[in-house]
PyMOL Python script that loads the backbone (N, CA, C, O; Angstrom):
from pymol import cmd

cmd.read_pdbstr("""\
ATOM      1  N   UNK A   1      78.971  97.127  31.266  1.00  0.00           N
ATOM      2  CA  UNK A   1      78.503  95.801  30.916  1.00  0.00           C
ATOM      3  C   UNK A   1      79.361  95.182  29.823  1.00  0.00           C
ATOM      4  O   UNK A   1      79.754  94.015  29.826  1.00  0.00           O
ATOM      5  N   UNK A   2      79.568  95.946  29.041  1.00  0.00           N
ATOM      6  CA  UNK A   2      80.656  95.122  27.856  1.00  0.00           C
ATOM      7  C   UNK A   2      81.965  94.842  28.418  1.00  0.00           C
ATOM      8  O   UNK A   2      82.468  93.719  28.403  1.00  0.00           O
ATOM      9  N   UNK A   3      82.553  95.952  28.952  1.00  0.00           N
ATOM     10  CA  UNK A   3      83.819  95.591  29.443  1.00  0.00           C
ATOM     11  C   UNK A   3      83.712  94.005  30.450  1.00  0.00           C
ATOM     12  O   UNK A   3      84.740  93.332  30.529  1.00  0.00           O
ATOM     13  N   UNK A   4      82.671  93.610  31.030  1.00  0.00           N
ATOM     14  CA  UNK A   4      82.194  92.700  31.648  1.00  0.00           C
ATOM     15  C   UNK A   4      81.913  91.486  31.284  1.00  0.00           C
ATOM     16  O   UNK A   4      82.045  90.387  31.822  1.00  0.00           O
ATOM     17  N   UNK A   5      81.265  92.064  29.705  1.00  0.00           N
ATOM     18  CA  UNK A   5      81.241  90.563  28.794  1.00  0.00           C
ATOM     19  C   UNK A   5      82.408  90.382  28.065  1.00  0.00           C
ATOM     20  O   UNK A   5      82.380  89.494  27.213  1.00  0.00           O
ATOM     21  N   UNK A   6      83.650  91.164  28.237  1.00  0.00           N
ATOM     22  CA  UNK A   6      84.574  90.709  27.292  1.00  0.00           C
ATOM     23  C   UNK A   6      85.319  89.704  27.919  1.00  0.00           C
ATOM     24  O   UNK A   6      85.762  88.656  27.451  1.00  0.00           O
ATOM     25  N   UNK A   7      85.415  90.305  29.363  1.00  0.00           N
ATOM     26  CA  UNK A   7      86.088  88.792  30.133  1.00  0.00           C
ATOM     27  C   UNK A   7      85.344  87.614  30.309  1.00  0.00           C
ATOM     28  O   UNK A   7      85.954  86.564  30.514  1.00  0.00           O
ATOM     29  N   UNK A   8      83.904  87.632  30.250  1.00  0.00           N
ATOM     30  CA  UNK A   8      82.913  86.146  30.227  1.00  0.00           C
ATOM     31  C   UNK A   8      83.403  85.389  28.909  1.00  0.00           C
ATOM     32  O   UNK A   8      83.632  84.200  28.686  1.00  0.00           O
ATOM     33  N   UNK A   9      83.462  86.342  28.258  1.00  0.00           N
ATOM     34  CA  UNK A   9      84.069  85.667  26.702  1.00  0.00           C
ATOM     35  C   UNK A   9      85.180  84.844  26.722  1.00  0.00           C
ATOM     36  O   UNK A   9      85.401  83.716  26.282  1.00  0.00           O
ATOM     37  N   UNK A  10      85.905  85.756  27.400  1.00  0.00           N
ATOM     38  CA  UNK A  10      87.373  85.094  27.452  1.00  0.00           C
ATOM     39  C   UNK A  10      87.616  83.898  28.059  1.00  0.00           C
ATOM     40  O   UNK A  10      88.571  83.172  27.782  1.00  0.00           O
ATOM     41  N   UNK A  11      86.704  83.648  28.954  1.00  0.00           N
ATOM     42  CA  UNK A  11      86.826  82.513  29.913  1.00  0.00           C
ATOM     43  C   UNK A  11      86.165  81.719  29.595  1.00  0.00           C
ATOM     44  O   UNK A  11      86.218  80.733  30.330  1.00  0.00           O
ATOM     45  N   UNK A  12      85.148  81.614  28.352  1.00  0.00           N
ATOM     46  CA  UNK A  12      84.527  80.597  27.372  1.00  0.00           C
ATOM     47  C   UNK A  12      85.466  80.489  26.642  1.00  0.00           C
ATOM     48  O   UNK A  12      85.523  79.317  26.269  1.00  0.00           O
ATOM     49  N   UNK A  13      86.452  81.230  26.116  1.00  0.00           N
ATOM     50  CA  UNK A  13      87.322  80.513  25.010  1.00  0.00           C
ATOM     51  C   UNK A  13      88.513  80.161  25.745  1.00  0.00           C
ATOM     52  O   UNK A  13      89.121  79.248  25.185  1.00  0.00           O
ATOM     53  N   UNK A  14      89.118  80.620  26.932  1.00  0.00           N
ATOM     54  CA  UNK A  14      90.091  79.768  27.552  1.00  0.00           C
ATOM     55  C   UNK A  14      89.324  78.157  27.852  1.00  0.00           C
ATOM     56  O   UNK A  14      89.893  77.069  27.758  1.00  0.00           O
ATOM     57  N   UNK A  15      88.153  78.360  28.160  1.00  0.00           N
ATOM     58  CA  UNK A  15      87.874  76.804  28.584  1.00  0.00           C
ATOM     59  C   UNK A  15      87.973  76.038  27.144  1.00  0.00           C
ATOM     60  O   UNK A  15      88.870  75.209  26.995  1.00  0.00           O
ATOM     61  N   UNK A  16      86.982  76.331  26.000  1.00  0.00           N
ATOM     62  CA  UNK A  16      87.109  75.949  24.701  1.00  0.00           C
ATOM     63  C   UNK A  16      89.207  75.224  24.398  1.00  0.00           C
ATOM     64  O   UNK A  16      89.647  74.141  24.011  1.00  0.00           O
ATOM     65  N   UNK A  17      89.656  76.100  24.691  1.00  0.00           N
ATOM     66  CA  UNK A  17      90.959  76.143  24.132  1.00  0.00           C
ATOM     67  C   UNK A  17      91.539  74.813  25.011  1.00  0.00           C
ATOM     68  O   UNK A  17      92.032  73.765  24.597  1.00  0.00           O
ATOM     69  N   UNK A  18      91.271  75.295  26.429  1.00  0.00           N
ATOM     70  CA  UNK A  18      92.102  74.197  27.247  1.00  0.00           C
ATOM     71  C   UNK A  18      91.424  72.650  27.164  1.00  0.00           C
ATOM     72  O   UNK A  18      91.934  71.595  27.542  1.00  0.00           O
ATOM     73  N   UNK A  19      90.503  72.805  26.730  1.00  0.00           N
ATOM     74  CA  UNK A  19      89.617  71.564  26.328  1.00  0.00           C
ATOM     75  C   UNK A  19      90.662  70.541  25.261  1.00  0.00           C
ATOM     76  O   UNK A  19      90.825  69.323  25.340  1.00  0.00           O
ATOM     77  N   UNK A  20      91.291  71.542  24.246  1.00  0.00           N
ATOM     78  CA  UNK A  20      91.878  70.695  23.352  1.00  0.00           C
ATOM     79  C   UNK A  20      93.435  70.793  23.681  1.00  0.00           C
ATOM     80  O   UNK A  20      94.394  70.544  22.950  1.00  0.00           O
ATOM     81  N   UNK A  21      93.385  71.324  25.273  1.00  0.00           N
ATOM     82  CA  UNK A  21      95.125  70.675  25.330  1.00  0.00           C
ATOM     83  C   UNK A  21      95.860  72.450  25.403  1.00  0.00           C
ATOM     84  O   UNK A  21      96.945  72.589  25.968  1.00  0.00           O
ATOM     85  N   UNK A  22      95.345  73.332  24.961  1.00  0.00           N
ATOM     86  CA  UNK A  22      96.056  74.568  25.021  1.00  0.00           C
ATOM     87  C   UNK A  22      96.092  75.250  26.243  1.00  0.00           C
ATOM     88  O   UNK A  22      95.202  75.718  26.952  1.00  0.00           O
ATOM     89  N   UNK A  23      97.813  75.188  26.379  1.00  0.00           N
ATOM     90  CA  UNK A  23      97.469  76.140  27.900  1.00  0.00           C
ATOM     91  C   UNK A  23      97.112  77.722  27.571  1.00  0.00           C
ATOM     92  O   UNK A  23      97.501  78.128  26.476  1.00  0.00           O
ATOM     93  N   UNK A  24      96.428  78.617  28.397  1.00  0.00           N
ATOM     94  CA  UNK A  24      96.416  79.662  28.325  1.00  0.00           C
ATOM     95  C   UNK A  24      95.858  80.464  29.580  1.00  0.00           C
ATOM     96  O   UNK A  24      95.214  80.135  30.577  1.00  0.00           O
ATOM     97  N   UNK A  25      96.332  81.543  29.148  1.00  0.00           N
ATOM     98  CA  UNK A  25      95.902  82.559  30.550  1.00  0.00           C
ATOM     99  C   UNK A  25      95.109  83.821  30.075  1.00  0.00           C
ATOM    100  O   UNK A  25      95.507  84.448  29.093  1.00  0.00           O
ATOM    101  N   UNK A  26      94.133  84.150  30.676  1.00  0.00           N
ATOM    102  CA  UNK A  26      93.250  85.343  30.625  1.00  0.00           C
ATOM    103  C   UNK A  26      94.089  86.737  31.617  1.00  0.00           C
ATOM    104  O   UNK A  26      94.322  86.597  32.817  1.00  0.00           O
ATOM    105  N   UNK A  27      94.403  87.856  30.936  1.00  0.00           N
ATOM    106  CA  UNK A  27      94.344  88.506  31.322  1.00  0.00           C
ATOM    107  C   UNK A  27      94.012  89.762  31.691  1.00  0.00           C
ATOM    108  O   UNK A  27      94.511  90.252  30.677  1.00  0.00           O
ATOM    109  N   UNK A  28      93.516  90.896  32.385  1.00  0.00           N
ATOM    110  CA  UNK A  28      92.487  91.606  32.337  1.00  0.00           C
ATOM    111  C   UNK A  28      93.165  93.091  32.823  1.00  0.00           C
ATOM    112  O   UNK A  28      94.261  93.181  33.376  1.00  0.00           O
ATOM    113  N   UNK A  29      92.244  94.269  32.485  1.00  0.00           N
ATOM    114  CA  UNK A  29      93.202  95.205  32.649  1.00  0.00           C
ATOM    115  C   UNK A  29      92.105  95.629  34.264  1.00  0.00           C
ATOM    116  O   UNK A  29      92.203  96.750  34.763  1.00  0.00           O
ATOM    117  N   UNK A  30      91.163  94.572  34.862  1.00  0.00           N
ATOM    118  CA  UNK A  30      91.221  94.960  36.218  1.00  0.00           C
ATOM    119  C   UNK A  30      91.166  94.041  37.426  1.00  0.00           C
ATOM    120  O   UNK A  30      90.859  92.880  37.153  1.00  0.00           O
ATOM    121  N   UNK A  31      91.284  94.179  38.074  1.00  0.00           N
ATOM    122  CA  UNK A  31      91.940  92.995  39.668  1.00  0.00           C
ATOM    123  C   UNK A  31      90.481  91.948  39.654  1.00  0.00           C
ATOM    124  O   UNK A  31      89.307  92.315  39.606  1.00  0.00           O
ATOM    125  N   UNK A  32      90.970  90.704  39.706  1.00  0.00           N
ATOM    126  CA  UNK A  32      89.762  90.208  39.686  1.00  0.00           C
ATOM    127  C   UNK A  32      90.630  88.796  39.915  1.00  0.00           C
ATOM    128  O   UNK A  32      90.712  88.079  38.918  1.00  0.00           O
ATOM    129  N   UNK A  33      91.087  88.471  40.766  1.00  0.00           N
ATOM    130  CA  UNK A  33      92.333  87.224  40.909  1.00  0.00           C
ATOM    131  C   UNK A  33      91.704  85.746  40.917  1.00  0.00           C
ATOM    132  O   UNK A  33      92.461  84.799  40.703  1.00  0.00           O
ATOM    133  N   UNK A  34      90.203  85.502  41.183  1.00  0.00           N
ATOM    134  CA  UNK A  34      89.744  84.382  40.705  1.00  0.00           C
ATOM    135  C   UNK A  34      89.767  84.193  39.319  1.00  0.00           C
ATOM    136  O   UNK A  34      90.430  83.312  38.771  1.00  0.00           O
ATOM    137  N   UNK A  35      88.997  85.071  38.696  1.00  0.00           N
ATOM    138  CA  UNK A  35      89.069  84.708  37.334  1.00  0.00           C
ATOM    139  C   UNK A  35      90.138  84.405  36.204  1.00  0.00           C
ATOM    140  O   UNK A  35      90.329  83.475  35.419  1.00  0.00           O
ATOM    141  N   UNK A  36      91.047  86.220  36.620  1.00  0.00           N
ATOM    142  CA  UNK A  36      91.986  86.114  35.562  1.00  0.00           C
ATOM    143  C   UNK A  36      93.464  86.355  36.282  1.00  0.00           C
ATOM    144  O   UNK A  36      93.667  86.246  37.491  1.00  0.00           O
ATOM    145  N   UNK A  37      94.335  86.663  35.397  1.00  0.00           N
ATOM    146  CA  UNK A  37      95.687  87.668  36.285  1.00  0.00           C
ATOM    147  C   UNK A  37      95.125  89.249  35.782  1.00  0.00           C
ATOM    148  O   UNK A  37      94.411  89.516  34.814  1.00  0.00           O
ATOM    149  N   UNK A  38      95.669  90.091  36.716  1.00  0.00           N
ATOM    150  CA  UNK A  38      95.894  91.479  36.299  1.00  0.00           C
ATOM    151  C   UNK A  38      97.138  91.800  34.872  1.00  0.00           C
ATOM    152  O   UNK A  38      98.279  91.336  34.872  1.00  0.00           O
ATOM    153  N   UNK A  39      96.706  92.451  34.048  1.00  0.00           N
ATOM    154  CA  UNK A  39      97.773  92.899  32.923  1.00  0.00           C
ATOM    155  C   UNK A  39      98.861  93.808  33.385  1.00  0.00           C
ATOM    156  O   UNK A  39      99.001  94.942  33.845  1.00  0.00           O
ATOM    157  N   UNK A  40      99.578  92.749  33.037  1.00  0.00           N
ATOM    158  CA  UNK A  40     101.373  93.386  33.373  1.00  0.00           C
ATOM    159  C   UNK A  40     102.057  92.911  32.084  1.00  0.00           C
ATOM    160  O   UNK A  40     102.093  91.715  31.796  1.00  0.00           O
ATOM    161  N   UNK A  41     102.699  94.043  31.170  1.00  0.00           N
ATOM    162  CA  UNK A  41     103.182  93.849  29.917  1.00  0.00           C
ATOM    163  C   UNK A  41     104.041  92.641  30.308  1.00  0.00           C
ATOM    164  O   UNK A  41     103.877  91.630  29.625  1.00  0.00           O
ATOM    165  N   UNK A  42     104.819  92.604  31.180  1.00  0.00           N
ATOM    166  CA  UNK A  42     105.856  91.467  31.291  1.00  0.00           C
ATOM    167  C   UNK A  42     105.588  90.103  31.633  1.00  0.00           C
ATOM    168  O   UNK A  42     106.374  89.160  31.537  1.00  0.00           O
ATOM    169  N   UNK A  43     104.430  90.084  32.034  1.00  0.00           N
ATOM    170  CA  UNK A  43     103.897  88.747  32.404  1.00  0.00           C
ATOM    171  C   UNK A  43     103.217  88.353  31.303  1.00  0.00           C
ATOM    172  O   UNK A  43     103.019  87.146  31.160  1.00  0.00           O
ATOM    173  N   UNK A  44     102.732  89.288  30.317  1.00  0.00           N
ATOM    174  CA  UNK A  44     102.353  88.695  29.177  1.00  0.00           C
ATOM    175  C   UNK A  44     103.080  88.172  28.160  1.00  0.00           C
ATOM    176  O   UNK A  44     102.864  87.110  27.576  1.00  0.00           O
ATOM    177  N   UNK A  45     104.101  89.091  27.935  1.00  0.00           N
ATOM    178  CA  UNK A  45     105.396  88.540  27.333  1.00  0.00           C
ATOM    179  C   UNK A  45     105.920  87.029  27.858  1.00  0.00           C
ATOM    180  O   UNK A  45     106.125  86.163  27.007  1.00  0.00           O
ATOM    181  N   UNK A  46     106.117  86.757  29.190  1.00  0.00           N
ATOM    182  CA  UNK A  46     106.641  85.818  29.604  1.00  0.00           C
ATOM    183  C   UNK A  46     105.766  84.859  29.171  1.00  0.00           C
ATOM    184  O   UNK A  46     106.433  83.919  28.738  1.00  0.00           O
ATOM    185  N   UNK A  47     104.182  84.570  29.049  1.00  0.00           N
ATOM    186  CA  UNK A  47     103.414  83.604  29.122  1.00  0.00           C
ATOM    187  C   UNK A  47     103.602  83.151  27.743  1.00  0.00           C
ATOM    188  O   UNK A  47     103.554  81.960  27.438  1.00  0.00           O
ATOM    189  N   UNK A  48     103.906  84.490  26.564  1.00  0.00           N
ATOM    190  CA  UNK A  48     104.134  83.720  25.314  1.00  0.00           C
ATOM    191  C   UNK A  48     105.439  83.493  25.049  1.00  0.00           C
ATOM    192  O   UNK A  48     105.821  82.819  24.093  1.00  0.00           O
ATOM    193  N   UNK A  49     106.125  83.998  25.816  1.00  0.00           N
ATOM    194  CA  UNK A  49     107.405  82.885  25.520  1.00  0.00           C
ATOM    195  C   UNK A  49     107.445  81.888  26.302  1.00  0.00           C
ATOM    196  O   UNK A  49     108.582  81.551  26.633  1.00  0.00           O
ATOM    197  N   UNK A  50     106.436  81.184  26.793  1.00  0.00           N
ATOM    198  CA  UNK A  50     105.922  79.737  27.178  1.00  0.00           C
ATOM    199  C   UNK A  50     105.160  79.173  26.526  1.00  0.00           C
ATOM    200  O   UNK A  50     104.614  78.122  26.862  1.00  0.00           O
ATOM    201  N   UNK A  51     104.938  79.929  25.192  1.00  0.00           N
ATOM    202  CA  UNK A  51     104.282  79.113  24.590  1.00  0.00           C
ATOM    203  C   UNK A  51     102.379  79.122  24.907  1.00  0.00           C
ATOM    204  O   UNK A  51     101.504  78.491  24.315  1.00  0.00           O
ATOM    205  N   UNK A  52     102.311  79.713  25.605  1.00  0.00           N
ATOM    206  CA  UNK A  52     100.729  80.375  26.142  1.00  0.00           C
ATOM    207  C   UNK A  52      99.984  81.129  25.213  1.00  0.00           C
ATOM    208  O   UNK A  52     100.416  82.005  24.464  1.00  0.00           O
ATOM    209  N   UNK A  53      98.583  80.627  25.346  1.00  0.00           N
ATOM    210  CA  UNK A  53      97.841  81.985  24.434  1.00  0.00           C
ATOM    211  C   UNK A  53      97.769  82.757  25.709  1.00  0.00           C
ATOM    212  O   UNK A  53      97.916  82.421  26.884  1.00  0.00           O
ATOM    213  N   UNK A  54      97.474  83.993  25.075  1.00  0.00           N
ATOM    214  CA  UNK A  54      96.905  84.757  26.264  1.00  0.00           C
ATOM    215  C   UNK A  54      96.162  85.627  25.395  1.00  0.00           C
ATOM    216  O   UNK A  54      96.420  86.080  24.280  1.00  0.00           O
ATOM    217  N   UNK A  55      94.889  85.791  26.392  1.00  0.00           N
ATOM    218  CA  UNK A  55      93.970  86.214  25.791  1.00  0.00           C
ATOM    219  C   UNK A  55      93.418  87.582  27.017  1.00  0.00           C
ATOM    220  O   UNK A  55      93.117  87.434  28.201  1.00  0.00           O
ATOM    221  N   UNK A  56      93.440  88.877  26.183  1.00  0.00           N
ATOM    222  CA  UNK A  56      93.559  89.777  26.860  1.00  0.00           C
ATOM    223  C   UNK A  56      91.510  90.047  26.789  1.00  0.00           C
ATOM    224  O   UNK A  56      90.688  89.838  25.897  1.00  0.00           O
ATOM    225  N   UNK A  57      91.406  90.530  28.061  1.00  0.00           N
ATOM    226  CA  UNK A  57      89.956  91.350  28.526  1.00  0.00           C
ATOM    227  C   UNK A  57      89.772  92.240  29.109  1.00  0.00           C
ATOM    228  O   UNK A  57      90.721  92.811  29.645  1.00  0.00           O
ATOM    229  N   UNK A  58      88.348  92.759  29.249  1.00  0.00           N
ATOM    230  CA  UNK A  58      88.184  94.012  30.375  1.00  0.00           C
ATOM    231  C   UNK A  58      88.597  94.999  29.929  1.00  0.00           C
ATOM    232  O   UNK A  58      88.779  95.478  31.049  1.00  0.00           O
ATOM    233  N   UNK A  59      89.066  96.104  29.006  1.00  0.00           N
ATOM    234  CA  UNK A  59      89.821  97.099  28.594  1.00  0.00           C
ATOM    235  C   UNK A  59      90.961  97.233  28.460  1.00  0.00           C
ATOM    236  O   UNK A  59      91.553  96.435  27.733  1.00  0.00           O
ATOM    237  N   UNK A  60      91.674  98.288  29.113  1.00  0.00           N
ATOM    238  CA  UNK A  60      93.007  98.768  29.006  1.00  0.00           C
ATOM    239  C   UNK A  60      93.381 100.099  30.478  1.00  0.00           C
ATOM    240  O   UNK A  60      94.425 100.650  30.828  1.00  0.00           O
ATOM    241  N   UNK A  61      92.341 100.155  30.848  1.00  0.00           N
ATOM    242  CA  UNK A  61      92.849 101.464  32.116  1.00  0.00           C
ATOM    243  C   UNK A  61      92.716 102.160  32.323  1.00  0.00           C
ATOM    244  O   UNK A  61      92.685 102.700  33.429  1.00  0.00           O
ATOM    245  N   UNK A  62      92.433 102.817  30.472  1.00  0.00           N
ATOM    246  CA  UNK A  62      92.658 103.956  30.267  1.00  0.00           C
ATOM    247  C   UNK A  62      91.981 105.159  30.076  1.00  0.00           C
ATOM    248  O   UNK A  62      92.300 106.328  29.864  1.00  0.00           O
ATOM    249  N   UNK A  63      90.308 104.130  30.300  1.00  0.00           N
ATOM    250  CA  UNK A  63      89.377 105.482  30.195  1.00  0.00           C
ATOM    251  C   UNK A  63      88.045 104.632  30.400  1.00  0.00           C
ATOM    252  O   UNK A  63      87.998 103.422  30.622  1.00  0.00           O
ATOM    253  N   UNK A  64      87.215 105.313  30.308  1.00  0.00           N
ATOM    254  CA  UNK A  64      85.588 104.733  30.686  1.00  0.00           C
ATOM    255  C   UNK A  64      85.325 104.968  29.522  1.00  0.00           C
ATOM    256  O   UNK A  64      84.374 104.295  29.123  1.00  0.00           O
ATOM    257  N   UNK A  65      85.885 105.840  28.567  1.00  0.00           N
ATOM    258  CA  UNK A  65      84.965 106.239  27.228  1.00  0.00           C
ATOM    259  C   UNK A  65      85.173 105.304  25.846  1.00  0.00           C
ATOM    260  O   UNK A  65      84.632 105.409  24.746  1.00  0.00           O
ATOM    261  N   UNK A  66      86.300 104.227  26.403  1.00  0.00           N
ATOM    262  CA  UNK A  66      86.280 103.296  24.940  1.00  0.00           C
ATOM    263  C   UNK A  66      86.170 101.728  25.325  1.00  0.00           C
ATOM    264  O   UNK A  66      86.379 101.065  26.340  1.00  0.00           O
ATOM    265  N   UNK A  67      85.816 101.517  24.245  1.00  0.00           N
ATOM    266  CA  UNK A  67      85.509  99.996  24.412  1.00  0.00           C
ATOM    267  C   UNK A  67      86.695  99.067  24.309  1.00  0.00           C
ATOM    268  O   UNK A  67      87.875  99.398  24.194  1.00  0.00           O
ATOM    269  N   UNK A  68      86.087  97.606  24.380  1.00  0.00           N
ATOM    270  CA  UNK A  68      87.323  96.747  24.625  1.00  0.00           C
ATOM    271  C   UNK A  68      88.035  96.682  23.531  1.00  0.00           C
ATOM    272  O   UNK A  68      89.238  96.631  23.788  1.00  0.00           O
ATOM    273  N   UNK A  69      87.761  96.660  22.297  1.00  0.00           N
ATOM    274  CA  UNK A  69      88.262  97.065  20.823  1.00  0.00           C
ATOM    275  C   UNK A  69      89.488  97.944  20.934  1.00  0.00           C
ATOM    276  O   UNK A  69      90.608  97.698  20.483  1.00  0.00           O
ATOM    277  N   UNK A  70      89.139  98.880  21.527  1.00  0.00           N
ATOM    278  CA  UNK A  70      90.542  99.725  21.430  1.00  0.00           C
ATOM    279  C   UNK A  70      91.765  99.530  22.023  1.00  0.00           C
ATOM    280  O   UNK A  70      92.771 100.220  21.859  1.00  0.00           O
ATOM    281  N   UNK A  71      91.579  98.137  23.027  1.00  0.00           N
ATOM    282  CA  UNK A  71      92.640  97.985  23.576  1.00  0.00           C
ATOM    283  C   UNK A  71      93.644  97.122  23.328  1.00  0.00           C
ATOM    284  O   UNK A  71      94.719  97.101  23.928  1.00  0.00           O
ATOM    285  N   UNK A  72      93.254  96.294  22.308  1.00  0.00           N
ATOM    286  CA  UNK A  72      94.071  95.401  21.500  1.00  0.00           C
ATOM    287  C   UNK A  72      94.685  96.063  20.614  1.00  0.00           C
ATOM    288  O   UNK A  72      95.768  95.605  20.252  1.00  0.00           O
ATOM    289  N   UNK A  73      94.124  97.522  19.900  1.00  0.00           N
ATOM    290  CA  UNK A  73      95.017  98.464  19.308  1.00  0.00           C
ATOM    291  C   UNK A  73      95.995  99.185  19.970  1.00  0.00           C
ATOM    292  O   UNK A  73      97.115  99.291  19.468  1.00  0.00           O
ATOM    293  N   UNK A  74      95.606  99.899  21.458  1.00  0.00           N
ATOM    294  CA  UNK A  74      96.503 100.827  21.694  1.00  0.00           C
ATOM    295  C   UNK A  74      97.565  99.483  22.327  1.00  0.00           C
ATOM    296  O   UNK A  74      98.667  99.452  21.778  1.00  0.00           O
ATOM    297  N   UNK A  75      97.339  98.484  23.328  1.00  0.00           N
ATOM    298  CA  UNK A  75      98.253  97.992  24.049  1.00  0.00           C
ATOM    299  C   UNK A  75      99.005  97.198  22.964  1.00  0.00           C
ATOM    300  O   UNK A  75      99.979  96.625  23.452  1.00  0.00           O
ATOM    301  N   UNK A  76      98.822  96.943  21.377  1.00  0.00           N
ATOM    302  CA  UNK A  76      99.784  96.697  20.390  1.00  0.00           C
ATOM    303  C   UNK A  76     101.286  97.421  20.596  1.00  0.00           C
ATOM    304  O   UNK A  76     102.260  96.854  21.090  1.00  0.00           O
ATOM    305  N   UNK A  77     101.255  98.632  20.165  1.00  0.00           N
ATOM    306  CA  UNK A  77     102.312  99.774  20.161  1.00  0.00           C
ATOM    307  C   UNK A  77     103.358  99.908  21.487  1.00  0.00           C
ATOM    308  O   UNK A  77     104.472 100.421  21.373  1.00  0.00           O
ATOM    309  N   UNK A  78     102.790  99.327  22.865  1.00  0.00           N
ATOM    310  CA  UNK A  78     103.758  99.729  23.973  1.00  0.00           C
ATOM    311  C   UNK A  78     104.563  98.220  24.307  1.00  0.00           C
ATOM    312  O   UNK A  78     105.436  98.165  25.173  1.00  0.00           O
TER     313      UNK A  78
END
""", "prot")
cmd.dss("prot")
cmd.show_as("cartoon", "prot")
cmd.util.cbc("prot")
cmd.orient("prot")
């Protein structure tokens, strides 16, 4: 369920954001192609060197046992 509300979140603050003119993209660490894109380090890179927020959800991949918190830490480092 959290991993679930982190992307509802996200897609309240992409709308919030694009409201005032900011482009941005949600991206998520699982397949879900209406909502968001799937997380690909390089497509994230690319979106901010467009000048994009991107706003990451859903986890990281990497386990059932941590929350969405940890994934803004570990996917920092790679």
């Amino acid at each position: 369920m959290g991993m679930l509300a982190t992307v509802i979140n996200a897609l309240a603050l992409q709308d919030a954001l694009e409201k005032e003119g900011v482009f941005t993209r949600v991206l998520s660490a699982h397949r879900d192609e209406e909502v968001s894109e799937l997380f690909i380090r390089r497509r994230a890179v690319r979106h901010l060197e467009k000048k994009r927020v991107v706003i990451f959800a859903g986890g990281d991949r990497e386990s059932l046992f941590f929350d969405g918190h940890r994934c803004g830490a570990a996917r920092d480092g790679n």
